[in-house]
VEXDREN-2710 file (C-alpha; in Angstrom, 1 decimal):
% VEXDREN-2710
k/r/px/py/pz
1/UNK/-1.6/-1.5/-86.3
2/UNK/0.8/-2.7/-83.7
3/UNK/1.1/-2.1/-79.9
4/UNK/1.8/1.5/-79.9
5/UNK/-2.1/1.9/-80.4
6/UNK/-2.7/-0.2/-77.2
7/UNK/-3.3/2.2/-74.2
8/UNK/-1.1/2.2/-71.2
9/UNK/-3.1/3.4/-68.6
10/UNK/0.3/3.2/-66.1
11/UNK/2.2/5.4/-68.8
12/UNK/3.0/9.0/-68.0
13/UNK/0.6/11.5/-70.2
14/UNK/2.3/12.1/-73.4
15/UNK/4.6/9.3/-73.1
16/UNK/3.0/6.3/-75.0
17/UNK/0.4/8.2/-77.3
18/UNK/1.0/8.7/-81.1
19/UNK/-0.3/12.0/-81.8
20/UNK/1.0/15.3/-80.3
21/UNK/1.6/19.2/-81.6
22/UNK/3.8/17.8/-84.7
23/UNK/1.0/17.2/-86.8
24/UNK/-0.4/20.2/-85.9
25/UNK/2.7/22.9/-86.9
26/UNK/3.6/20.5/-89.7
27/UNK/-0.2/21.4/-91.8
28/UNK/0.0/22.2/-94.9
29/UNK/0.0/21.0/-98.8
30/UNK/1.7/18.2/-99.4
31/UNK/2.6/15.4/-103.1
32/UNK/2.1/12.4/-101.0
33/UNK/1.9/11.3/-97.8
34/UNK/1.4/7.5/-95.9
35/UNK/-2.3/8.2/-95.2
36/UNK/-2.9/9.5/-99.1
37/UNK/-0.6/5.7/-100.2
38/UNK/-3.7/4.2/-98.0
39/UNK/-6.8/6.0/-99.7
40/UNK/-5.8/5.8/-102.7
41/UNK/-5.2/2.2/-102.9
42/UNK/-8.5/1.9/-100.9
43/UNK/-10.0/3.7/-103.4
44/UNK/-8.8/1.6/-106.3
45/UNK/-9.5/-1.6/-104.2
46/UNK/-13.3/-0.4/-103.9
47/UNK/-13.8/0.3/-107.4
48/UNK/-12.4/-3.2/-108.7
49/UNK/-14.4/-4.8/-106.5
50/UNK/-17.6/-2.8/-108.0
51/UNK/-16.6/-3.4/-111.6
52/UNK/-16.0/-7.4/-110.4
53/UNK/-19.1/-7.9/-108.6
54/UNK/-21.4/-6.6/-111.6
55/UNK/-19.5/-9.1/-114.1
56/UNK/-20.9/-11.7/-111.9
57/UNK/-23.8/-13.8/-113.6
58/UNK/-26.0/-14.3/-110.4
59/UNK/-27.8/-11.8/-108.6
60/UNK/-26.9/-12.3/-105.0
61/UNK/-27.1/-9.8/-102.0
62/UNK/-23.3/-7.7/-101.6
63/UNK/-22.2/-5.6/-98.9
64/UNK/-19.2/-3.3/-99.2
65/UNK/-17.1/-1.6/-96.4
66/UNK/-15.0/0.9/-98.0
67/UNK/-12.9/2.6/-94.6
68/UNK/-10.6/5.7/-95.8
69/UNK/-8.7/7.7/-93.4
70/UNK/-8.9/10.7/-94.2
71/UNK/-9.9/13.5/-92.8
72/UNK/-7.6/13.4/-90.7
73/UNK/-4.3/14.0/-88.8
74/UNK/-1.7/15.2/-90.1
75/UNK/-3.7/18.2/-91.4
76/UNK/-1.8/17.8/-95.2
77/UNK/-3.9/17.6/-98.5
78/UNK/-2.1/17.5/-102.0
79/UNK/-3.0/20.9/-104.2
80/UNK/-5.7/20.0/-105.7
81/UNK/-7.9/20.1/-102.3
82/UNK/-6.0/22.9/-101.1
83/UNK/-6.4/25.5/-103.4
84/UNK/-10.5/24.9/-103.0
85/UNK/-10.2/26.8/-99.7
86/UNK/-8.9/30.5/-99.2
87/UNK/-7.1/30.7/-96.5
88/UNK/-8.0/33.8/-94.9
89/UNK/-11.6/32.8/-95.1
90/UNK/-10.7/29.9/-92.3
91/UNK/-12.5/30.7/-89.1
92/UNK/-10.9/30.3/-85.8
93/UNK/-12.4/28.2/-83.1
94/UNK/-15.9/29.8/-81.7
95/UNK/-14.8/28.7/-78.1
96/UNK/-11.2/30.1/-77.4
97/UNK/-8.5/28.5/-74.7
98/UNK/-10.2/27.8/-71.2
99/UNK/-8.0/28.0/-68.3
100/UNK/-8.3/27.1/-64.8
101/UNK/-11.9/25.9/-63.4
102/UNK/-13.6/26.2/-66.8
103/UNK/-11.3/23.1/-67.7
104/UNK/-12.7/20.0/-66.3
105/UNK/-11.1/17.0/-64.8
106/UNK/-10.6/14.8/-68.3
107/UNK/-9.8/18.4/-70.0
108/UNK/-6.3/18.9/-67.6
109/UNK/-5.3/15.1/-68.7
110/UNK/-5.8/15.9/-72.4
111/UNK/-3.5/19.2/-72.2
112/UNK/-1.4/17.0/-70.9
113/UNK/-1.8/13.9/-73.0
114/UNK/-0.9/16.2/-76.1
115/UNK/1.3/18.2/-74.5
116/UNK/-0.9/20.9/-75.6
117/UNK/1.0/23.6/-72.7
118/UNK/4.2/23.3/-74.1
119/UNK/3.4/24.9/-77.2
120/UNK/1.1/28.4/-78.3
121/UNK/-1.2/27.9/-81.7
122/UNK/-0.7/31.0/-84.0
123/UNK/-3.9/31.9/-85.5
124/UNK/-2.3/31.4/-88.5
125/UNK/-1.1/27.7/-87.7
126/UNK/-4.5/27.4/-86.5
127/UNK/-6.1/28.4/-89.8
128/UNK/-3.4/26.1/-91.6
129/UNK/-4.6/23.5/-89.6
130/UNK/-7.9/23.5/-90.5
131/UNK/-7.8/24.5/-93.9
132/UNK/-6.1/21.0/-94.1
133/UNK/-8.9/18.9/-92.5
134/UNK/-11.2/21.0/-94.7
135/UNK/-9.4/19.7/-98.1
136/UNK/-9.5/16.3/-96.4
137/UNK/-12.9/16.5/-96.4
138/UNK/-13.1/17.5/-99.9
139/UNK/-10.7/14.8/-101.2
140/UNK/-13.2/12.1/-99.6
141/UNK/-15.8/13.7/-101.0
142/UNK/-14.3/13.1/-104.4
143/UNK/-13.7/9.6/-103.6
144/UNK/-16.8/8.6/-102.6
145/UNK/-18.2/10.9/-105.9
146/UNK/-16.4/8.5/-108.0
147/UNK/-17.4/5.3/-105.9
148/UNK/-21.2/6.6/-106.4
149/UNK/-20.4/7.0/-110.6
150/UNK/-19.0/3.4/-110.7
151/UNK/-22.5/2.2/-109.4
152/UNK/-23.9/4.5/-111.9
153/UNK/-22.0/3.0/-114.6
154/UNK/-23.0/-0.2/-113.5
155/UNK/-26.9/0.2/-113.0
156/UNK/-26.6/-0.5/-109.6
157/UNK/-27.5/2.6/-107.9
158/UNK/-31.4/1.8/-108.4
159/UNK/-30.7/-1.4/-106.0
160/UNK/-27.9/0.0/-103.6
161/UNK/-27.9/1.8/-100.2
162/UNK/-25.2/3.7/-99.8
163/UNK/-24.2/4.8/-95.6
164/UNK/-21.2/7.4/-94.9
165/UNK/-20.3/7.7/-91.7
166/UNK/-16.9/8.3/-89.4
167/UNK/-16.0/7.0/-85.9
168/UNK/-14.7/10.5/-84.8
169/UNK/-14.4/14.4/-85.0
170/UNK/-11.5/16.5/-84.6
171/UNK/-11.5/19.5/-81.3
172/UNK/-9.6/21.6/-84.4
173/UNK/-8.3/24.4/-81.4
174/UNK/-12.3/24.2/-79.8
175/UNK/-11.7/24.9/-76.5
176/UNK/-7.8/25.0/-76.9
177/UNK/-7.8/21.1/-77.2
178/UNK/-7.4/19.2/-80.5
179/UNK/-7.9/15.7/-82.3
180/UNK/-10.4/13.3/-80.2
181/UNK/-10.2/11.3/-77.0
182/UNK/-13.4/13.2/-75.6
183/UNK/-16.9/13.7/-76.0
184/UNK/-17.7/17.0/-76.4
185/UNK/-19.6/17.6/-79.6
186/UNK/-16.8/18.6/-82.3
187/UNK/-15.2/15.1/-81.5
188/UNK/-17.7/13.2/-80.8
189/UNK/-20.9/14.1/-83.7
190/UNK/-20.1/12.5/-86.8
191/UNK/-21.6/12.5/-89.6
192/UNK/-24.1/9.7/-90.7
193/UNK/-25.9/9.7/-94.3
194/UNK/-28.2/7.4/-96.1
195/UNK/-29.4/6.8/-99.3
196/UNK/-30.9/4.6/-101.8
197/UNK/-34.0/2.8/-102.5
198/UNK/-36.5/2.4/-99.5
199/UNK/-34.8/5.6/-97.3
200/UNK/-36.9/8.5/-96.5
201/UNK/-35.1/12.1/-97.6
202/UNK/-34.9/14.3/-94.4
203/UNK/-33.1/15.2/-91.7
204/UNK/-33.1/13.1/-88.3
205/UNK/-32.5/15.7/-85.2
206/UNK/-32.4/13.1/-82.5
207/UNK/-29.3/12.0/-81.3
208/UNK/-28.1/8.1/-83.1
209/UNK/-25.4/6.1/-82.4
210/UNK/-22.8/4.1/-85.0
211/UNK/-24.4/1.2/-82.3
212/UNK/-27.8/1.3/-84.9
213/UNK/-25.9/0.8/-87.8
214/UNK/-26.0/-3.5/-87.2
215/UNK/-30.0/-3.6/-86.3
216/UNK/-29.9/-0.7/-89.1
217/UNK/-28.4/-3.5/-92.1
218/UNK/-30.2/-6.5/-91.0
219/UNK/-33.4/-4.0/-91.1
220/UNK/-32.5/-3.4/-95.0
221/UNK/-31.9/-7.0/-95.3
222/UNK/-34.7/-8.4/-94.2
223/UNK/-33.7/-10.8/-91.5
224/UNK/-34.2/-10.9/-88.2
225/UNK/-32.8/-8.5/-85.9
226/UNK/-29.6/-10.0/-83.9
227/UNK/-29.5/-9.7/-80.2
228/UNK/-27.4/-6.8/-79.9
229/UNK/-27.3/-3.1/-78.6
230/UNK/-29.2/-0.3/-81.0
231/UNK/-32.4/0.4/-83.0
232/UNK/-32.7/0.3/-86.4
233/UNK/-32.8/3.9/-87.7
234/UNK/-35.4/2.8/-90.4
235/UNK/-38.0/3.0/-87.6
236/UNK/-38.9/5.0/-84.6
237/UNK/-35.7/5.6/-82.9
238/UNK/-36.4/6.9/-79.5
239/UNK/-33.4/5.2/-77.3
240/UNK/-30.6/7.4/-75.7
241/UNK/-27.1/7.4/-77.2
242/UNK/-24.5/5.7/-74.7
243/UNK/-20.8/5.8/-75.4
244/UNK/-17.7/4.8/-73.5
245/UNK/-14.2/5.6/-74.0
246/UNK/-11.3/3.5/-72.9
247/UNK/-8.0/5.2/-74.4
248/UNK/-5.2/6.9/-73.6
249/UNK/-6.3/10.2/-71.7
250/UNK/-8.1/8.5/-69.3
251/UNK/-7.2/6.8/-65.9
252/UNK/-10.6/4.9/-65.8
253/UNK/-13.5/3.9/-68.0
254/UNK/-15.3/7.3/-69.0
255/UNK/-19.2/7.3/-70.0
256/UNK/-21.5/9.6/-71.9
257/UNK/-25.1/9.6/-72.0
258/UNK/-27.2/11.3/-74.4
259/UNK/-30.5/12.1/-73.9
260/UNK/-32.7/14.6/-76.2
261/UNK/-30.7/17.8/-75.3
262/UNK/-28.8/16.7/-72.2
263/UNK/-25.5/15.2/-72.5
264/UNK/-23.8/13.4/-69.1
265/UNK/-20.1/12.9/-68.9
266/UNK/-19.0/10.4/-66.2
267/UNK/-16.4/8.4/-64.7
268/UNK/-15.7/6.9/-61.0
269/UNK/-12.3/9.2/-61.5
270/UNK/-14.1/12.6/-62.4
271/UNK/-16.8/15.1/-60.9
272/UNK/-19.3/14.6/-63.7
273/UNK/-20.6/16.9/-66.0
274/UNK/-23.6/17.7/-67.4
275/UNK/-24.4/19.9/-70.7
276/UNK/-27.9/21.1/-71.8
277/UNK/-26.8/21.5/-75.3
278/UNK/-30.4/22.9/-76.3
279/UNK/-29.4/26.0/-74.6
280/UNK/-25.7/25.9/-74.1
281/UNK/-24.5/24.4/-77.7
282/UNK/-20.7/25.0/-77.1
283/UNK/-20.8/23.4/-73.8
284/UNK/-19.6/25.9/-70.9
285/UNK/-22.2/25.7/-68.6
286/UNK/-21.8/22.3/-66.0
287/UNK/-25.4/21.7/-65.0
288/UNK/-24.4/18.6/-62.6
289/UNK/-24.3/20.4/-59.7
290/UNK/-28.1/22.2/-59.7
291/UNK/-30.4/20.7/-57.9
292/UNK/-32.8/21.2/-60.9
293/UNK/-31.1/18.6/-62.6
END
């Protein structure tokens, strides 16, 4: 990457930032595109370095960081992916357009970060936009499938952990916003899977941060935990979740604390807000005023 992905806090919103409506209107099936080039070569990189490692005569320790980019903006997917999704069957967000005072503070900046105002979503465009993060999803899937038959093929899968996990989610039209750049759940929750020799099959329901992943390897490893933020999700993970976010969209540092249920939004710039997702999963009801909280 070069500058353009370097925040410019002084900028007017919309002015410096990389993504607006174009990728949205501009969904659809595509042959090729830059960020297909990029996984595909990933892709092919990984596997080489599978079928090169297990020609090796000595048995050391290996760690792999395969990092697609998919899914993804723009919402494109060749035909293949595509065609596994009927269109009509694409639902529409569950949490329509807010207006007015159900928008907060950081909300207004991102409508106008994206320059989401100066353009009305179709419910079909929205549909077309989603159907292509859905075959985006499907395409990794197949990728990592084939990754995961390599280490068949190579009797490694008896010895290997495998970890998928993103950095972000997409809005998709939740709430009338879209891509990232904000913590409510559809951008923030990612998904974060494990498997292999030594990991438990279940579901965690207490909220985790991509922060454990570090205490997490050296915990699989065997060494010594290194001073740093996070528990290892091997053992009794009881910590809240912290995140900050320091992008375009914001004119200050902006927080989130998770805890259990509750979720806290803040920033010196903002009123803050607070979300009992236990009983308000779509996030509409601010709790930071109630004295109760």
């Amino acid at each position: 990457s070069d500058f353009a992905w370097t925040p410019d806090w002084t900028a007017a919103p919309g002015e410096t930032t990389f993504q607006n409506m174009d990728n949205i209107f501009s969904a659809g099936p595509c042959t090729r595109s830059m960020q297909l080039d990029y996984d595909e070569d990933v892709a092919y990189q990984a596997e080489r370095w599978l079928f090169d490692t297990a020609r090796r005569d000595d048995d050391a320790p290996w760690m792999l960081t395969v990092s697609f980019t998919h899914p993804h903006d723009p919402y494109q997917a060749t035909a293949e992916f595509w065609d596994k999704y009927d269109h009509d069957d694409i639902h529409l967000p569950r949490v329509g357009k807010l207006e007015g005072d159900d928008l907060d503070a950081h909300s207004q900046r991102l409508r106008q970060h994206y320059s989401l105002d100066d353009h009305d979503v179709s419910p079909d465009a929205m549909r077309k936009m989603r159907h292509g993060y859905y075959a985006a999803i499907s395409y990794i899937d197949a990728k990592v499938d084939r990754l995961l038959q390599v280490l068949d093929d190579c009797d490694q899968t008896q010895n290997t952990i495998v970890m998928f996990t993103s950095d972000h989610g997409d809005m998709m039209g939740e709430r009338g916003l879209f891509y990232k750049k904000c913590f409510f759940e559809w951008a923030s929750r990612v998904p974060l899977i494990m498997a292999g020799p030594g990991v438990e099959s279940g579901i965690v329901d207490r909220p985790v941060s991509l922060v454990d992943i570090l205490p997490t390897l050296c915990d699989i490893a065997d060494v010594p935990p290194l001073a740093c933020d996070g528990q290892s999700l091997l053992g009794d993970h009881t910590a809240p979740v912290f995140a900050e976010m320091l992008s375009e969209g914001v004119t200050a540092p902006a927080f989130m604390l998770r805890d259990g249920d509750f979720k806290l939004l803040w920033s010196k710039e903002d009123p803050p807000v607070l979300y009992d997702l236990a009983r308000d999963p779509d996030e509409r009801q601010n709790l930071a005023q109630d004295p109760v909280h």
